[in-house]
C-alpha positions as CSV (number, residue, x, y, z in Angstrom):
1,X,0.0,0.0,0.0
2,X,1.4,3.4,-0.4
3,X,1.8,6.0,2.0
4,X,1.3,9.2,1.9
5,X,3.8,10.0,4.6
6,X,6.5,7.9,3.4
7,X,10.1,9.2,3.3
8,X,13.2,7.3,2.3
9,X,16.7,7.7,3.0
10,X,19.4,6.8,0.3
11,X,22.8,6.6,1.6
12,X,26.1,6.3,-0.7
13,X,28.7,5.2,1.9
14,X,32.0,3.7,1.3
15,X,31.3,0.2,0.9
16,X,27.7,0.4,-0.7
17,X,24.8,2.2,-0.9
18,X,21.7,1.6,1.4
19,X,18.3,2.5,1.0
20,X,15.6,3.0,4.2
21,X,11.7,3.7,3.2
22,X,9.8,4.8,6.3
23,X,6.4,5.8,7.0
24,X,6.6,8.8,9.8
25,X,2.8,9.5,12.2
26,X,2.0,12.3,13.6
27,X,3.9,11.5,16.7
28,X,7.4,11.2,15.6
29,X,7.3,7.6,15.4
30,X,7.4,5.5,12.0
31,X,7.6,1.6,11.0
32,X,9.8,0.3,8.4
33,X,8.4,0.2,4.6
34,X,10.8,-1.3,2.9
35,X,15.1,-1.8,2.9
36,X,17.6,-2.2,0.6
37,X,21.2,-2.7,0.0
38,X,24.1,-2.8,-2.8
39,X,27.8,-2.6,-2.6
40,X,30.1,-0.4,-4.5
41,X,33.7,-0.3,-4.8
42,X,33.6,3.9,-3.6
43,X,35.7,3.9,-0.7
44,X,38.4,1.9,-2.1
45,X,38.5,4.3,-4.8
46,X,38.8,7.9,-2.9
47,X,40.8,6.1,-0.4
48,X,43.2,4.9,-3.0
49,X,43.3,8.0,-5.7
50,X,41.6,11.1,-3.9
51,X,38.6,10.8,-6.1
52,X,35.9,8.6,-7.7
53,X,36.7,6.9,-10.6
54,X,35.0,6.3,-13.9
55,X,33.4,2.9,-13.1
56,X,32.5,3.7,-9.7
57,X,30.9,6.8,-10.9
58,X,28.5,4.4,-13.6
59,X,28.2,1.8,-10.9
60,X,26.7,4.7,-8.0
61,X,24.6,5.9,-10.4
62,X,23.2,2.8,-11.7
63,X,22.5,1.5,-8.3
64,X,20.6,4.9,-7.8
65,X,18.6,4.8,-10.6
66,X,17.5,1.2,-9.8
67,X,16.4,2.5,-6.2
68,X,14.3,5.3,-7.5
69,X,12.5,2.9,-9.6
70,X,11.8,1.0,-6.4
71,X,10.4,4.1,-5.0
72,X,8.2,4.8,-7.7
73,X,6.1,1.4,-6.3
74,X,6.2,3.5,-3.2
75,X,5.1,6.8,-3.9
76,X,8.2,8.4,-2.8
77,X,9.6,11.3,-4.8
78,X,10.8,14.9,-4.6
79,X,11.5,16.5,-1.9
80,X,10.5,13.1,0.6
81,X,13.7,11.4,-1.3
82,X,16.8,12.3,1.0
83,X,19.9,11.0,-0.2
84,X,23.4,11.4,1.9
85,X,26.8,10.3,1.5
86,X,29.3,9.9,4.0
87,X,33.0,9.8,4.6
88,X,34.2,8.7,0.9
89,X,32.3,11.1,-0.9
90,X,33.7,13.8,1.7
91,X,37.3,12.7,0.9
92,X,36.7,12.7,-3.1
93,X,38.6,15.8,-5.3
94,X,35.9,15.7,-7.7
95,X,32.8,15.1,-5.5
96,X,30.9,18.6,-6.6
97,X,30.7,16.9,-10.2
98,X,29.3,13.3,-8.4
99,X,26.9,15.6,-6.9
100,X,25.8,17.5,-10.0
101,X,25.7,14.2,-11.9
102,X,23.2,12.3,-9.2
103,X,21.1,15.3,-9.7
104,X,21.1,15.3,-13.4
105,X,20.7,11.7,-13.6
106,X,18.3,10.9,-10.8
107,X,16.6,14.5,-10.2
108,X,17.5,14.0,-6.6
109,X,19.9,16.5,-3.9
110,X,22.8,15.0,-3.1
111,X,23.7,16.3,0.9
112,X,27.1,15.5,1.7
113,X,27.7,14.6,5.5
114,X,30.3,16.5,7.3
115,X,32.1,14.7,10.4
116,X,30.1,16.7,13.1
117,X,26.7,16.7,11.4
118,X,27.1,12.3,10.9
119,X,27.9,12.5,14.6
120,X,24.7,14.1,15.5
121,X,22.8,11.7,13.0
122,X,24.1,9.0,15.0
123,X,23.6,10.3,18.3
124,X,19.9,10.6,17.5
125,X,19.9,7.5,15.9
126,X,21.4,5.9,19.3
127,X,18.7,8.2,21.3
128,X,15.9,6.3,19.4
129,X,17.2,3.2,20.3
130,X,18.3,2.9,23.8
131,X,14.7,4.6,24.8
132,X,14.8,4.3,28.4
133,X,16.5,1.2,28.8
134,X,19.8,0.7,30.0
135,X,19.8,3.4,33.0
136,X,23.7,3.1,33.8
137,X,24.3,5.0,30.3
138,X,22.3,7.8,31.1
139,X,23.8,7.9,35.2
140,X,27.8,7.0,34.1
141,X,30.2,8.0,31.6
142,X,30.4,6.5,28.2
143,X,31.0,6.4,24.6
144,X,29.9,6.5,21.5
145,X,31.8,4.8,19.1
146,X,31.3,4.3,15.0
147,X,34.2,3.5,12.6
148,X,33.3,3.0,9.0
149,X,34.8,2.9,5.6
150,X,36.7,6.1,6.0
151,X,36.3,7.9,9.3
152,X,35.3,7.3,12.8
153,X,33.0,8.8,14.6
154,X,33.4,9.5,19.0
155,X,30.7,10.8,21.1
156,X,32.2,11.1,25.1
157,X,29.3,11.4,27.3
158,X,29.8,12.2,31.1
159,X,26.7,11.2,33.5
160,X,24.9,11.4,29.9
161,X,26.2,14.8,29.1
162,X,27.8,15.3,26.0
163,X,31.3,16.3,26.8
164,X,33.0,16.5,23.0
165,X,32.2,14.6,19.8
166,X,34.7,14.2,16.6
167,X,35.0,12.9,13.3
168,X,38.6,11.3,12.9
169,X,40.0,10.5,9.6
170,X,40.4,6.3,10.8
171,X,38.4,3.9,8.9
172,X,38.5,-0.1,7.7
173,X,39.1,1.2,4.3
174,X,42.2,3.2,5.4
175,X,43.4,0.7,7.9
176,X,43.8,-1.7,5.3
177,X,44.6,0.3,2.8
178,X,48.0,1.8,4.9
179,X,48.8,-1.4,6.3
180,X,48.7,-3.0,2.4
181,X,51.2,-0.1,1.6
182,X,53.7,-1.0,4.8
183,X,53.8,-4.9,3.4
184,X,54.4,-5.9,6.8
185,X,52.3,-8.2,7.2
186,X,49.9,-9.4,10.7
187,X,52.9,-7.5,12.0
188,X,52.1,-4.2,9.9
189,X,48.3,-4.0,10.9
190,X,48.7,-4.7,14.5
191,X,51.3,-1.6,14.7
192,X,49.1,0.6,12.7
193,X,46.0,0.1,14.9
194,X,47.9,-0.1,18.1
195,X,49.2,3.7,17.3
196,X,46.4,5.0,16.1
197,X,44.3,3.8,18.9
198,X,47.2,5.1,21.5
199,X,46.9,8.5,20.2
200,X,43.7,8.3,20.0
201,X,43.1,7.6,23.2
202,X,45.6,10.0,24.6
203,X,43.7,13.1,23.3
204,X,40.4,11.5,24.3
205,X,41.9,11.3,28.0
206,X,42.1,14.6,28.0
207,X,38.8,15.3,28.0
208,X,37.0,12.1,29.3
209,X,38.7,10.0,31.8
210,X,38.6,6.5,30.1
211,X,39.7,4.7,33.3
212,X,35.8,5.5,34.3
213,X,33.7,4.8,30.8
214,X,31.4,1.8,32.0
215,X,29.5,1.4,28.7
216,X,30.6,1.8,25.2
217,X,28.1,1.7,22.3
218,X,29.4,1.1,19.1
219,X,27.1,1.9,16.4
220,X,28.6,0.6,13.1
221,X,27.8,-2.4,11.1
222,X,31.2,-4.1,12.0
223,X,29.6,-4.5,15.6
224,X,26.4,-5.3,14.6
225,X,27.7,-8.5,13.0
226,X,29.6,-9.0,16.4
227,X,26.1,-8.3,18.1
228,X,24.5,-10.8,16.0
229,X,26.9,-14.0,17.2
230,X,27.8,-13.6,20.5
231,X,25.5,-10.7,21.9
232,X,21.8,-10.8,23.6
233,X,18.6,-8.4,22.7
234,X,18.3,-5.2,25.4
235,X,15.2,-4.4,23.0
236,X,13.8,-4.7,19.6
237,X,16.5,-1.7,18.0
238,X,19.4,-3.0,20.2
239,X,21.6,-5.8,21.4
240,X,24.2,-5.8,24.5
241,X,27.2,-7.8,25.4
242,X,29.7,-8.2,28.5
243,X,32.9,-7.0,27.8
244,X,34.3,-11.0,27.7
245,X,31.9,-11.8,25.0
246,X,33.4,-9.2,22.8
247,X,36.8,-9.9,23.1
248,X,36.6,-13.5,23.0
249,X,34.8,-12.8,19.6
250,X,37.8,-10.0,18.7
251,X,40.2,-13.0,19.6
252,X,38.1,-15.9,17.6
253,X,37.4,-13.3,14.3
254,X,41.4,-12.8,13.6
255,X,41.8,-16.4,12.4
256,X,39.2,-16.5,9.7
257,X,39.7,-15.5,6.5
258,X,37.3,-13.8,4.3
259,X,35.9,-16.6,3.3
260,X,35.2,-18.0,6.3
261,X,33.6,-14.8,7.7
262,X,31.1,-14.7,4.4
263,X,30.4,-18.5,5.3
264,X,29.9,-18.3,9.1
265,X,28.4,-15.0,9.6
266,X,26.0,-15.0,6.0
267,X,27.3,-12.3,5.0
268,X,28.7,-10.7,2.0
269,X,32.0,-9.7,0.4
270,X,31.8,-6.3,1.0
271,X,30.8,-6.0,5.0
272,X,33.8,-9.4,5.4
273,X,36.1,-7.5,3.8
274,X,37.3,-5.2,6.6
275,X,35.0,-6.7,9.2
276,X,38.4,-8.0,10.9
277,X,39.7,-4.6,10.9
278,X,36.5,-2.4,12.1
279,X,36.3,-5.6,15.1
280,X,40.2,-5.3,16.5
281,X,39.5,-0.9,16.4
282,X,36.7,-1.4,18.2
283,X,38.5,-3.9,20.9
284,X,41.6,-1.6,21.4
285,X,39.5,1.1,22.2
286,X,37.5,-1.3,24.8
287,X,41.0,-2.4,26.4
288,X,41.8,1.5,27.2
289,X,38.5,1.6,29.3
290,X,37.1,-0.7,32.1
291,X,33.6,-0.6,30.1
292,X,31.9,-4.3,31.2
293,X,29.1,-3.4,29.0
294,X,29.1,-3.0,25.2
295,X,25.5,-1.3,23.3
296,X,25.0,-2.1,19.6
297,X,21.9,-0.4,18.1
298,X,20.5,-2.2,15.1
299,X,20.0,1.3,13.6
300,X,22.5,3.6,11.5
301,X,22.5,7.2,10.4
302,X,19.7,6.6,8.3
303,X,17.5,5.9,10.8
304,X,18.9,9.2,12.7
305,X,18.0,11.2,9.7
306,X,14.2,9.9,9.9
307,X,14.5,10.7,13.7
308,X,16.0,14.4,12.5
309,X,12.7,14.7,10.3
310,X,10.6,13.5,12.7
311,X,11.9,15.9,15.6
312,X,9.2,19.1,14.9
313,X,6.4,16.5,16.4
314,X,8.5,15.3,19.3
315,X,9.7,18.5,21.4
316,X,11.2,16.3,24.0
317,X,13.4,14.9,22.0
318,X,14.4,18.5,20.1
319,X,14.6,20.0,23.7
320,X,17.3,17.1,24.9
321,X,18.7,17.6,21.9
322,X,19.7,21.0,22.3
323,X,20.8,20.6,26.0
324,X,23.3,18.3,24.6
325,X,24.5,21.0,22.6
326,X,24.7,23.2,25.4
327,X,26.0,20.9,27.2
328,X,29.2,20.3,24.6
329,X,29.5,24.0,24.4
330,X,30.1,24.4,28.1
331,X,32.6,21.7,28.1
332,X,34.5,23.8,25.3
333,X,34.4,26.4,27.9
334,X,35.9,24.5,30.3
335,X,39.0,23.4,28.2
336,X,40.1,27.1,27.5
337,X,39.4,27.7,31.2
338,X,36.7,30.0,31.1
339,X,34.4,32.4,33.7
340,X,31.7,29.4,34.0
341,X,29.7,31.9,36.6
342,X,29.3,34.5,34.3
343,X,29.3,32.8,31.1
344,X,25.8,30.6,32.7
345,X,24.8,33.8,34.0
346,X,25.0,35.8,31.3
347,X,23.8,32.9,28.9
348,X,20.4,32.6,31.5
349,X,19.9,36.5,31.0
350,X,20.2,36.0,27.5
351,X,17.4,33.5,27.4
352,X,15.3,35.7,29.5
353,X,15.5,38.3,26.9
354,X,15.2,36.3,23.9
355,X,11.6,34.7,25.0
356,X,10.3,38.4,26.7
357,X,11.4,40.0,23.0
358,X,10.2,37.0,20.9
359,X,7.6,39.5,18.9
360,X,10.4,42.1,18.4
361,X,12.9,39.8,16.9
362,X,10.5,36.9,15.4
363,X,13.6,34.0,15.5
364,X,13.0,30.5,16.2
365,X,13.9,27.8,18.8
366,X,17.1,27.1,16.4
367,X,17.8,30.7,17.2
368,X,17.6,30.7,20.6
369,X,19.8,27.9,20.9
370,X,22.7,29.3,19.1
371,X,22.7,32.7,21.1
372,X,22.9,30.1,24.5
373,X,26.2,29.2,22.9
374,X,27.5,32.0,21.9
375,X,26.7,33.5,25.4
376,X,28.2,30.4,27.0
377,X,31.6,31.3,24.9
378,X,31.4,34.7,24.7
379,X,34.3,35.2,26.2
380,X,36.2,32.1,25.5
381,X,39.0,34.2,23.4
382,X,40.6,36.0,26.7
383,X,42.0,32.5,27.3
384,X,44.5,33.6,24.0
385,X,44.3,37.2,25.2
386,X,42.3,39.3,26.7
387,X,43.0,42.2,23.9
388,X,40.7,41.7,21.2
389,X,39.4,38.4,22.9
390,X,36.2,38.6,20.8
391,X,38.0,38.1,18.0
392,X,40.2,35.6,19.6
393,X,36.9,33.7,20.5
394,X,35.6,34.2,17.0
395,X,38.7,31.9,15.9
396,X,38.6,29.1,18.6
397,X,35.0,28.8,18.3
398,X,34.5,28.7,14.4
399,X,38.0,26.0,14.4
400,X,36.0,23.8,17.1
401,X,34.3,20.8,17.1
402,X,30.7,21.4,19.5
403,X,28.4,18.5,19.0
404,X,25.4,18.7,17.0
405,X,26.3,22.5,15.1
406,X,27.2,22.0,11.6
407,X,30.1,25.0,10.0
408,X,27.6,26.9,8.9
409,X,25.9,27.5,12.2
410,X,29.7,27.9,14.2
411,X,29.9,30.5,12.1
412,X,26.9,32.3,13.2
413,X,28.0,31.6,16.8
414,X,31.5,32.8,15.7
415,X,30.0,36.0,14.7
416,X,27.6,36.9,17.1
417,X,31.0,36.2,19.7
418,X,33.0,38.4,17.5
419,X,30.4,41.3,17.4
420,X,29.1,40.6,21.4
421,X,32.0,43.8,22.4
422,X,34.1,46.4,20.3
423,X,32.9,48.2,17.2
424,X,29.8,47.3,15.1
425,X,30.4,45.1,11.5
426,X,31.2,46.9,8.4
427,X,32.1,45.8,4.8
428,X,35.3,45.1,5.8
429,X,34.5,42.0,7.6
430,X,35.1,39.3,5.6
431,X,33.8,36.7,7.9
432,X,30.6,38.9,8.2
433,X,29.5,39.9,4.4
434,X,30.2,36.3,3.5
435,X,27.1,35.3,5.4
436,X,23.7,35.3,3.8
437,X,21.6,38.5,3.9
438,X,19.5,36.4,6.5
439,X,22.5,35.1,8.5
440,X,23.5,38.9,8.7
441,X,20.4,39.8,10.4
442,X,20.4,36.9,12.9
443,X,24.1,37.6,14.3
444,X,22.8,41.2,14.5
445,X,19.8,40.4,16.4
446,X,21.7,37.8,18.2
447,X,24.7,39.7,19.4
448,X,22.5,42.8,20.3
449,X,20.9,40.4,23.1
450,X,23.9,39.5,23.9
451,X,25.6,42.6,24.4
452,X,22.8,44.0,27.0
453,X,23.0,40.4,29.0
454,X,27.1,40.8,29.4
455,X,26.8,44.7,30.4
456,X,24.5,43.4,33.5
457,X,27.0,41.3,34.6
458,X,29.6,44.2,34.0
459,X,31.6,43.1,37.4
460,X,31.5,39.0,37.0
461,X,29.6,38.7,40.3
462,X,25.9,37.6,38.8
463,X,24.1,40.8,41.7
464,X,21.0,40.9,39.1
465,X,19.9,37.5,39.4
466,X,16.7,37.6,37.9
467,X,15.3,40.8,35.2
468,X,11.8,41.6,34.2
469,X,11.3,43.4,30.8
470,X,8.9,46.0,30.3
471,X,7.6,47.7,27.3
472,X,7.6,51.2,27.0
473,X,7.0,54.2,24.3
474,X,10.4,53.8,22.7
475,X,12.0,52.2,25.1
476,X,12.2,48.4,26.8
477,X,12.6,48.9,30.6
478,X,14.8,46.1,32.3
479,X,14.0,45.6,36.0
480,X,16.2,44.2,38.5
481,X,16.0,43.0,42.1
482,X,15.3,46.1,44.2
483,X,17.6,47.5,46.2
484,X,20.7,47.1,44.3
485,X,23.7,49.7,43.9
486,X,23.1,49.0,39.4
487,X,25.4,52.3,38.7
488,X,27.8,49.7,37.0
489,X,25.5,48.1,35.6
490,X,23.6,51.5,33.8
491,X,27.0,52.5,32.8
492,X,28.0,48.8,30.7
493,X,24.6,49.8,29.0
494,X,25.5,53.1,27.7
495,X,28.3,51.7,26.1
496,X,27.2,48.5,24.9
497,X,23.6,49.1,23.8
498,X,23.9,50.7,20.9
499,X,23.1,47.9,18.7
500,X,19.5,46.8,20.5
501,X,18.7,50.5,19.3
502,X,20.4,50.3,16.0
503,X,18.6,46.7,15.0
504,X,15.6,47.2,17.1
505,X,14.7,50.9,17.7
506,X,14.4,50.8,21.0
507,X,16.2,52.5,24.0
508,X,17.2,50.4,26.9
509,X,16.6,51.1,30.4
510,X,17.7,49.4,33.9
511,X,15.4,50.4,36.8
């Protein structure tokens, strides 16, 4: 039968391409139409030569066209037809004229996936499948963990806060392909994983103490086959082992040959071919942690993508969404040792006035979230300097990794940061004009607020806890706890208010 709310998710990875028709309800929730999956040669390819050859190029598309015909059966077309790729296709020199091709070929938008933005896919995804189960994720720290064809992909949650998340440049595909090059051998591939995993963990360390991860979930499709042998269901989108399942599997696994992986497991060529190497990654990173339990959602990116559509009828999912952004903001904060009093302060104040002023400024929830970074970083550049720290923070912010905001959007937050003190943009901005019009006008609107919530916190010591906003003929009156010496505050306004009245029109006032 076809639906009228079907959407489908076509995604070119580095091994093949993979096809997920969904039907989405009014609630956020949907049930699986239909799947489908064929393997292509891409990540060998880009991996190999820096770009997608000729017969890969024929064999993407044809696989492409052959999946739009199945969607015709399904009613799925236009704008309901997302199609991703990943890691490969990221890597590839000529990947603009891939993209231009699918579109002439197929009719269909090719999105290309940066690092950050397939980690938030897959932390959805993750979301949707854990549900409320398995408490001791949400209470202790953990990680995510996905390698594929090309990169890797690290979420390190503390008490089920996100603390950082990144895209590293580690995948089967390259693992194999380097340790081919060094001709060493067992002997070769062991080294190669064994350093990369060191230093890999040494940076994580940094930031996550991996002496105290108790749970790892490991998301790609090398585990899932793991899952599938020696694991046990948690619930119908996700399986769990102990950690001496795993590596008893990890030990068992590096005597088979690909042969005997396609005959024991039922799989094919293309997920046996590096299955070995996506297996031992994943068990050197559980050896640098004392996790005893090991999370392997049946679901992929594609299934965080349909949760990413489905989000504008689930608020609670959106709002814990964004409070894991905030949350991996705040930890930024914290490596380049910033004010955390007044940067929370000033970031509550800011969302005080962003919800009193919501008819003056008309922006969205999206909105609101990026000015509760940038106010949580605002000041993030004095750890550089504390001359010309705004644009000090511009830099470390827009050259960051915060989970969940895509380059476009650390822009805007690098802006609004950059323009939150000192003098007003102009034409000689690069970094400004080379927004859109509309991106202009947020960062204006956004950093406005945000230069009236930092002047009442002039002296770092949070006296206005709470404000009240009050319209006025011309003006918006700001009230604050009564009885308070606000001299220093009324003085931080004069200077710094000048935007609100420049992109508002209105005068503002502290009584």
């Amino acid at each position: 039968m076809i639906s009228s709310n079907a959407q489908a998710v076509l995604e070119i990875g580095s091994t093949g391409i993979r096809l997920l028709v969904a039907e989405i309800d009014g609630s956020g929730q949907w049930r699986t139409l239909d799947e489908a999956d064929r393997p292509v040669t891409l990540g060998r390819d880009v991996f190999t030569t820096g770009q997608v050859s000729r017969e890969s190029f024929l064999e993407c598309l044809s696989v492409l066209k052959n999946f739009r015909e199945m969607l015709a059966g399904w009613g799925v077309a236009g704008a309901d037809v997302h199609v991703i790729a990943t890691s490969a296709l990221r890597a590839a020199r000529n990947r603009e004229v891939f993209a231009d091709r699918v579109k002439l070929d197929t009719g269909c938008d090719l999105a290309i996936v940066e690092g950050i933005e397939e980690n938030r896919l897959i932390y959805l995804a993750v979301r949707f499948a854990l549900k409320n189960d398995m408490a001791s994720f949400w209470r202790g720290n953990s990680i995510i963990f996905e390698i594929g064809g090309g990169s890797t992909e690290i979420m390190l949650l503390r008490r089920g806060k996100m603390v950082a998340a990144h895209s590293l440049r580690l995948g089967t595909i390259l693992i194999d392909t380097q340790s081919r090059r060094a001709r060493g051998g067992q002997g070769a591939f062991e080294r190669y994983l064994n350093e990369n995993i060191s230093s890999t963990a040494g940076r994580l360390s940094q930031e996550l103490d991996l002496a105290a991860v108790r749970t790892l979930v490991l998301a790609g499709s090398d585990a899932r086959i793991a899952a599938d042998n020696a694991g046990a269901d948690l619930n119908e989108h996700c399986k769990i082992m102990t950690r001496g399942q795993f590596l008893q599997f990890a030990e068992r696994i590096q005597e088979y040959s690909i042969e005997d992986c396609i005959a024991r497991f039922n799989i094919r060529f293309a997920e046996a071919e590096f299955l070995n190497a996506g297996v031992q990654v994943y068990r050197l990173l559980l050896e640098k942690t004392c996790a005893q339990d090991i999370i392997v959602p049946r679901i992929s990116i594609r299934e965080g993508l349909l949760v990413d559509l489905a989000r504008g009828v689930d608020p609670q999912l959106q709002e814990e969404f964004y409070s894991q952004v905030s949350a991996g903001a705040l930890h930024l904060g914290r490596k380049y040792h910033f004010d955390e009093a007044h940067h929370r302060h000033v970031a509550a104040l800011c969302m005080v006035l962003f919800d009193a002023l919501a008819r003056e400024h008309g922006l969205g929830r999206r909105e609101r979230m990026l000015l509760e970074v940038a106010a949580s970083l605002h000041d993030i550049g004095m750890f550089i300097r504390g001359s010309g720290h705004h644009l000090h923070g511009q830099y470390i912010v827009t050259n960051a990794e915060i989970f969940g905001l895509h380059k476009e959007e650390l822009d805007l937050v690098g802006n609004v940061i950059r323009y939150h003190r000192g003098p007003l943009p102009s034409p000689a901005d690069i970094d400004y004009i080379a927004l859109q019009k509309e991106e202009r006008i947020i960062v204006l609107k956004l950093a406005s607020l945000l230069r009236v919530s930092d002047a009442l916190d002039r002296g770092h010591s949070q006296q206005i806890k709470t404000i009240s906003v009050e319209r006025r003929e011309g003006s918006i009156v700001l009230h604050g706890p009564a009885g308070l010496d606000l001299s220093l505050e009324r003085v931080a306004l004069e200077e710094k208010a000048g935007l609100f009245q420049e992109v508002f029109g209105y005068k503002v006032l502290l009584f």
